[in-house]
C-alpha positions in Angstrom: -23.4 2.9 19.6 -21.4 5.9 20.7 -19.0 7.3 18.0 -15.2 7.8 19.4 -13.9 10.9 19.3 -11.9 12.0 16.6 -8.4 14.1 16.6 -9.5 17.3 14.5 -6.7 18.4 11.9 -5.9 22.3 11.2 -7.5 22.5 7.6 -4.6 25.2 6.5 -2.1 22.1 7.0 -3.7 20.2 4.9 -4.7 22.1 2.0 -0.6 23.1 1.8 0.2 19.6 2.1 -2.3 18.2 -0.2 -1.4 21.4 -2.7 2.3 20.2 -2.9 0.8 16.5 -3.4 -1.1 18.0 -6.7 1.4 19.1 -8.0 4.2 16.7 -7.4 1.5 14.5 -9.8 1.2 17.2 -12.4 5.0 17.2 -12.5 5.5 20.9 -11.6 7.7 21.9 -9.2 5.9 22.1 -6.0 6.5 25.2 -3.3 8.6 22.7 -1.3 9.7 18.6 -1.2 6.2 16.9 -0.2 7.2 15.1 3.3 4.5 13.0 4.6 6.0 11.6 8.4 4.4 8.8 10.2 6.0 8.4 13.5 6.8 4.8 14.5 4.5 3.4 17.4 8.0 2.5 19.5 8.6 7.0 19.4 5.5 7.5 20.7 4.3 7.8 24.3 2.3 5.0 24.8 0.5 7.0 27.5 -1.0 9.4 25.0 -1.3 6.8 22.4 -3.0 3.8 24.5 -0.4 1.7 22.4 -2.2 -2.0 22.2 0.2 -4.8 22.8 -0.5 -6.8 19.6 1.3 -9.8 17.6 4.2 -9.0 15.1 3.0 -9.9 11.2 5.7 -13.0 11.0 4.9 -15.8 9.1 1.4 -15.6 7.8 0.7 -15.3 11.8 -1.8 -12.1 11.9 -2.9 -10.5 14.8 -6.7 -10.6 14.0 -8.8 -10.0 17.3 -8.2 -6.9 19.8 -10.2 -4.6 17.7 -11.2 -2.3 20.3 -7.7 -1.9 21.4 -6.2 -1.5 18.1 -8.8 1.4 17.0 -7.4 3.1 20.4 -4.1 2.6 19.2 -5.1 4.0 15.8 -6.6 7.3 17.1 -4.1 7.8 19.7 -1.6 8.0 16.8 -3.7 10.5 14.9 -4.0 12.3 18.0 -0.5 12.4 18.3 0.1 13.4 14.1 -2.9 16.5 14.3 -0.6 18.1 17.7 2.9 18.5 16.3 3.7 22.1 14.6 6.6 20.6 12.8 5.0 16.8 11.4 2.9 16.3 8.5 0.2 13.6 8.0 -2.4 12.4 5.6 -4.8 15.2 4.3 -7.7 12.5 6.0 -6.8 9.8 8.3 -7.2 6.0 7.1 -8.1 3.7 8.9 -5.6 0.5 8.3 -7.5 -2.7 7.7 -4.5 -5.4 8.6 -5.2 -8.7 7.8 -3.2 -11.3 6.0 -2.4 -10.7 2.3 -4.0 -14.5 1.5 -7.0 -13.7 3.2 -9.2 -13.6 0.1 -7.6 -16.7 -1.1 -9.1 -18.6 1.9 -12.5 -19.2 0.4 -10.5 -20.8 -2.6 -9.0 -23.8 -1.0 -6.2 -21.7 0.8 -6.2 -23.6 4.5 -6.0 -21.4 7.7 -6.2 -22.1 11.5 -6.6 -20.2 14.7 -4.0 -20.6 17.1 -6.0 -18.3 19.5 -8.9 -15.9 19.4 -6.7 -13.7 18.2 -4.7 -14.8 15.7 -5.2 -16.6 12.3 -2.6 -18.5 10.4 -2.4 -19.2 6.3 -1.0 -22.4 5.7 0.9 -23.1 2.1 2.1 -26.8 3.1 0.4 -27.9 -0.4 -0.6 -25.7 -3.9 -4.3 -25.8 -4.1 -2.9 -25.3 -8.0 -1.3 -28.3 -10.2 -2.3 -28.3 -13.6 -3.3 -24.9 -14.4 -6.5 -25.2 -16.8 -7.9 -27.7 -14.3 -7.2 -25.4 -11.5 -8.7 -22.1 -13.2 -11.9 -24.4 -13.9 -12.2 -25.4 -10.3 -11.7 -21.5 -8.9 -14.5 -20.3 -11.7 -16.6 -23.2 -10.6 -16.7 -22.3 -6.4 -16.9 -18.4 -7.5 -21.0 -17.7 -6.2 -21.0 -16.8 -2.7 -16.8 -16.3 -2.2 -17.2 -13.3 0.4 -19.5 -15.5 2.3 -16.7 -18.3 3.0 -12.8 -18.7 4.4 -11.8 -15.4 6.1 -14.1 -12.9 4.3 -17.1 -12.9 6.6 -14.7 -11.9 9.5 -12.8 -9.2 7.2 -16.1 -8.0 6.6 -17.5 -7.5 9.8 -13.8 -5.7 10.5 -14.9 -3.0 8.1 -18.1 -2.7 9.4 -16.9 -2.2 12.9 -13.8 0.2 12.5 -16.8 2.7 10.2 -19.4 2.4 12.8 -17.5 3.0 15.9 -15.8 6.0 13.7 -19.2 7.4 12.7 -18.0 7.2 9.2 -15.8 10.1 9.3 -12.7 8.3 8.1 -12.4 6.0 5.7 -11.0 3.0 5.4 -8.2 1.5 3.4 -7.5 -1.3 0.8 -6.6 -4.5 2.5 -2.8 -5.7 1.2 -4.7 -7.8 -1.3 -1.4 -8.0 -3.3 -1.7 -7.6 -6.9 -3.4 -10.2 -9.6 0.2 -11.5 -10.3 0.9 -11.9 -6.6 -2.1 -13.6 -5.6 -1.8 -16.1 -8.5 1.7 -16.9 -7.8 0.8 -17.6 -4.3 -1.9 -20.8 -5.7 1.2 -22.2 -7.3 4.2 -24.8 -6.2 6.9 -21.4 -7.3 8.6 -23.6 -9.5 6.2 -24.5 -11.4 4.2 -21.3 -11.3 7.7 -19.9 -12.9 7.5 -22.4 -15.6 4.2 -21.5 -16.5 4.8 -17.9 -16.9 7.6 -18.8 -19.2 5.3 -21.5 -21.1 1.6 -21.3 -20.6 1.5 -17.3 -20.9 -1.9 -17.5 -21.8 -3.4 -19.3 -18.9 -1.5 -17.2 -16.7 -3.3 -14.6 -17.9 -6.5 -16.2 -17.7 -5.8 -16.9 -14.2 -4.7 -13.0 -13.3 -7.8 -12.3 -15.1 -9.6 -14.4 -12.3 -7.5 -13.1 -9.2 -8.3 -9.2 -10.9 -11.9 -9.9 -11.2 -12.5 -10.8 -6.9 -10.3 -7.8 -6.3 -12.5 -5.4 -7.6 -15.5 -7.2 -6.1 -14.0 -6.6 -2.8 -13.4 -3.1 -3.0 -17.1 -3.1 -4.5 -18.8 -4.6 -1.2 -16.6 -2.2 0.8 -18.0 0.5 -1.2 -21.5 -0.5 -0.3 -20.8 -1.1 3.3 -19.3 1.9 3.7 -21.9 3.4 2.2 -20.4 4.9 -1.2 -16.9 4.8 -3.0 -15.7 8.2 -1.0 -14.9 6.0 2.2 -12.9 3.7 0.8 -9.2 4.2 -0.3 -5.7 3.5 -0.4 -3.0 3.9 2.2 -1.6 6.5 0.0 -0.9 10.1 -0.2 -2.1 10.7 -3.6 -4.3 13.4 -5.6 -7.9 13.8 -5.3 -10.1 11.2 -7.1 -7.5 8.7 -7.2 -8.2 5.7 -4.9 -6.2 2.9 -6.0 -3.0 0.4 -5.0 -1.6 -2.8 -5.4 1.1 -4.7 -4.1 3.3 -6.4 -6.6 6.2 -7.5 -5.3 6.4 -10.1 -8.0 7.8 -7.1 -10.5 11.1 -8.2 -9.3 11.0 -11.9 -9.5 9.9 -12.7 -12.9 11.9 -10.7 -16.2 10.5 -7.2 -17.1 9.8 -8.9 -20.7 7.3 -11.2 -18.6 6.2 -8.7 -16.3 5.1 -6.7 -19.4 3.5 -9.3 -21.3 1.2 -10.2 -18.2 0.7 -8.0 -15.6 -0.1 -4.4 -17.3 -3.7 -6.0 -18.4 -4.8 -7.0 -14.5 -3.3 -4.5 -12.7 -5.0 -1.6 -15.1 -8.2 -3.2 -14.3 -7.9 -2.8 -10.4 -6.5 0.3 -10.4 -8.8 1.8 -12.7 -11.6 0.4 -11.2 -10.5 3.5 -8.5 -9.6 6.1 -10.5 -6.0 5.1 -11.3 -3.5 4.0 -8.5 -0.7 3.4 -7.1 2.0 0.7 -7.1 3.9 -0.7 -3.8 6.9 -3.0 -4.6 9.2 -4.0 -1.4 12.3 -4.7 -4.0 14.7 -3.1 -6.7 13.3 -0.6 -8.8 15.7 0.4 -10.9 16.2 0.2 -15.0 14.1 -2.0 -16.6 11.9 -3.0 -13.2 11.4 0.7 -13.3 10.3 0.3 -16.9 8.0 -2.2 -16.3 6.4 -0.7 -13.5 5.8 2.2 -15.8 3.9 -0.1 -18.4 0.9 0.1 -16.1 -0.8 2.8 -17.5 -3.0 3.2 -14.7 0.1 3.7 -12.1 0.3 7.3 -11.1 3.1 6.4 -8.5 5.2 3.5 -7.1 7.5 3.2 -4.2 11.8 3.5 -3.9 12.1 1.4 -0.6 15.3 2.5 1.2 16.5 -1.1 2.6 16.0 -2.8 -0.8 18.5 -5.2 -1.8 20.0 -3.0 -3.8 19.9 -0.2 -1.0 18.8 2.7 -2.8 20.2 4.9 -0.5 23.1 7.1 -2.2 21.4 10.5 -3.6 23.1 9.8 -6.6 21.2 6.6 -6.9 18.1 8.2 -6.9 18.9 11.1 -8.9 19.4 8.4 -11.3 16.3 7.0 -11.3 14.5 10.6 -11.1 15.8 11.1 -14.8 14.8 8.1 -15.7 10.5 8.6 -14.6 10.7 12.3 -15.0 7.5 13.3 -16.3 6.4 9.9 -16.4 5.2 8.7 -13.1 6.0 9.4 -9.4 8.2 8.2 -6.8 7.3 8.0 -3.5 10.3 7.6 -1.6 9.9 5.6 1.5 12.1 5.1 4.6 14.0 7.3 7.4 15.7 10.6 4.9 18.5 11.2 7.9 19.2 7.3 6.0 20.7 9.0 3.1 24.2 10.2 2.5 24.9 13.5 1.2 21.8 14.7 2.0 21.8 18.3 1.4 19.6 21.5 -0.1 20.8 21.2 -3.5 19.8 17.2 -3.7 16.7 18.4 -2.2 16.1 20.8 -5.3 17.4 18.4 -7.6 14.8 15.8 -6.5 12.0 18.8 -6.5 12.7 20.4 -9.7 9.5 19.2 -12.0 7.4 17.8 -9.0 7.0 13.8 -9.6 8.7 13.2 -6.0 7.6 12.8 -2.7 9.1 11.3 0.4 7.5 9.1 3.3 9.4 8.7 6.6 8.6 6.3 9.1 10.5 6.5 12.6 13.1 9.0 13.6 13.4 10.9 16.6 12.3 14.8 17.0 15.3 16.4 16.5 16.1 14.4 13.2 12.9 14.9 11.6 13.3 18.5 12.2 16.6 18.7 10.9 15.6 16.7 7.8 12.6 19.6 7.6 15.1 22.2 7.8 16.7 21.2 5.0 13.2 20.7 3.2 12.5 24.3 3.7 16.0 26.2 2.9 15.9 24.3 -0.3 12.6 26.0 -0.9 13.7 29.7 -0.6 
């Protein structure tokens, strides 16, 4: 097989970068605002990308064949990232391993179809969970052989593929597996999966405990298709030796008391399985969600989406919430910064001051990510 070739990053760039990452997680104030930028696939010339025309993620409808075009797509964007003076990027390139967040539910009664070779489609019509004890039984009873049924074979052989034609110089990330609270809810009629939190606590618990448990064990046979633990990762910008994430958008959804009482067990497991992690949430994360994101001990970070319900997007919003995590845990700040009002050098030292922020950018044209740079940098002298 002949290896691709690679876009080659300037090492200076990202040493600085990933020394402003360090110490945005020891909470000291970094030389400048860590600003990782990921340009949007719609800015980029799809003559020097090779942009793949591939399905939208909408309703459990994944886009699951075209690898060869997608892996294009995928250097084509580092490409792009490793040219630009201005834009920085990941210390080392990830590969993104899309698939559906379900997928390693499939080989526990979770149904799916193929609409075409190149898509796959997670069906919910029914809960493959009634009665809880029953159902935790019946998942404990079909666990030998999981990653040899439903989806995983095919995920499998996606990992296997996207390291060989890379000659194992990147490595690969996490699938969205969600988190153990996530995954269980998704077994569950949501009624009555809200009803059990509130009255079966314990076999909850026991069945996070279960969803934890194949987590790890499929971030263990990445690790030994890959080779070793070194290639596989999270999407993340986060210090060396720290490998983890979840997805648990279910912090918003059930109380912070709950959240508390169940998730901080699970969740530690996963993360420390990798050295500690970090925590994605797509909703508010503010107050008390804050302070129960902050009960898992083994969350160095967790993201501030811009277009949250709550639309953290006044500075004084997340000055707010700075002062609450300071020296406590990080926040990554995700969306487009030219999003925020007021945006000027002296909310850009404020948010500095004592590290424990960094911000993420998707999109924007040239001349705004420059012009939110510019800002970056006078706030720095």
């Amino acid at each position: 097989m002949t290896v691709r070739e690679l876009p080659q990053f300037d090492p200076r760039r990202v040493a600085a970068l990933q020394d402003l990452v360090e110490s945005a997680y020891r909470f000291e104030t970094p030389a400048e605002l860590p600003f990782v930028f990921y340009k949007a696939e719609s800015d980029v010339d799809p003559e020097k990308t090779k942009l793949a025309d591939m399905k939208s993620v909408e309703n459990q409808l994944t886009a699951w064949g075209k690898w060869d075009e997608k892996l294009n797509n995928y250097i084509g964007m580092w490409r792009f990232y490793a040219e630009q003076e201005y834009a920085f990027a990941t210390p080392a390139p990830v590969l993104p391993l899309e698939c559906p967040q379900e997928t390693i539910l499939t080989p526990f009664g979770v149904p799916f179809d193929r609409p075409d070779a190149d898509s796959v489609c997670i069906h919910f019509d029914e809960p493959v969970i009634r009665d809880l004890s029953d159902g935790i039984k019946r998942l404990e009873d079909t666990r030998d052989g999981w990653l040899k049924r439903g989806l995983m074979p095919d995920l499998l052989e996606r990992i296997e593929f996207l390291l060989a034609e890379t000659g194992r110089q990147w490595p690969i990330s996490l699938p969205d597996y969600q988190s153990p609270l996530g995954l269980a809810s998704k077994l569950m009629d949501t009624s009555d999966f809200m009803m059990a939190v509130l009255e079966q606590p314990d076999e909850v618990l026991r069945l996070m405990d279960f969803m934890a448990d194949i987590m790890i064990e499929v971030v263990q046979e990445m690790e030994r298709i890959a080779g070793g633990r070194e290639l596989v990762r999270s999407p993340y910008f986060q210090p060396k030796g720290v490998r983890g994430a979840i997805w648990d958008d279910y912090v918003s959804v059930i109380s912070p008391d709950s959240y508390r009482d169940l998730a901080p067990g699970p969740n530690d497991r996963v993360l420390g399985y990798m050295g500690k992690g970090h925590v994605h949430t797509c909703g508010p994360c503010m107050g008390e969600i804050a302070e129960a994101i902050m009960a898992n001990r083994n969350a160095l970070s967790f993201d501030v989406i811009f277009a949250t319900p709550e639309r953290v997007r006044r500075t004084e919003h997340l000055l707010q919430l700075k002062d609450q995590c300071r020296g406590r845990i990080v926040l990554n700040v995700v969306g487009m910064p030219f999003d925020l009002e007021n945006f000027t050098v002296d909310f850009v030292k404020r948010m500095n001051e004592d590290g424990g922020v960094m911000f993420t950018s998707v999109g924007g044209s040239d001349a705004q990510i420059r012009r939110w740079l510019d800002v970056v940098r006078k706030a720095a002298n």
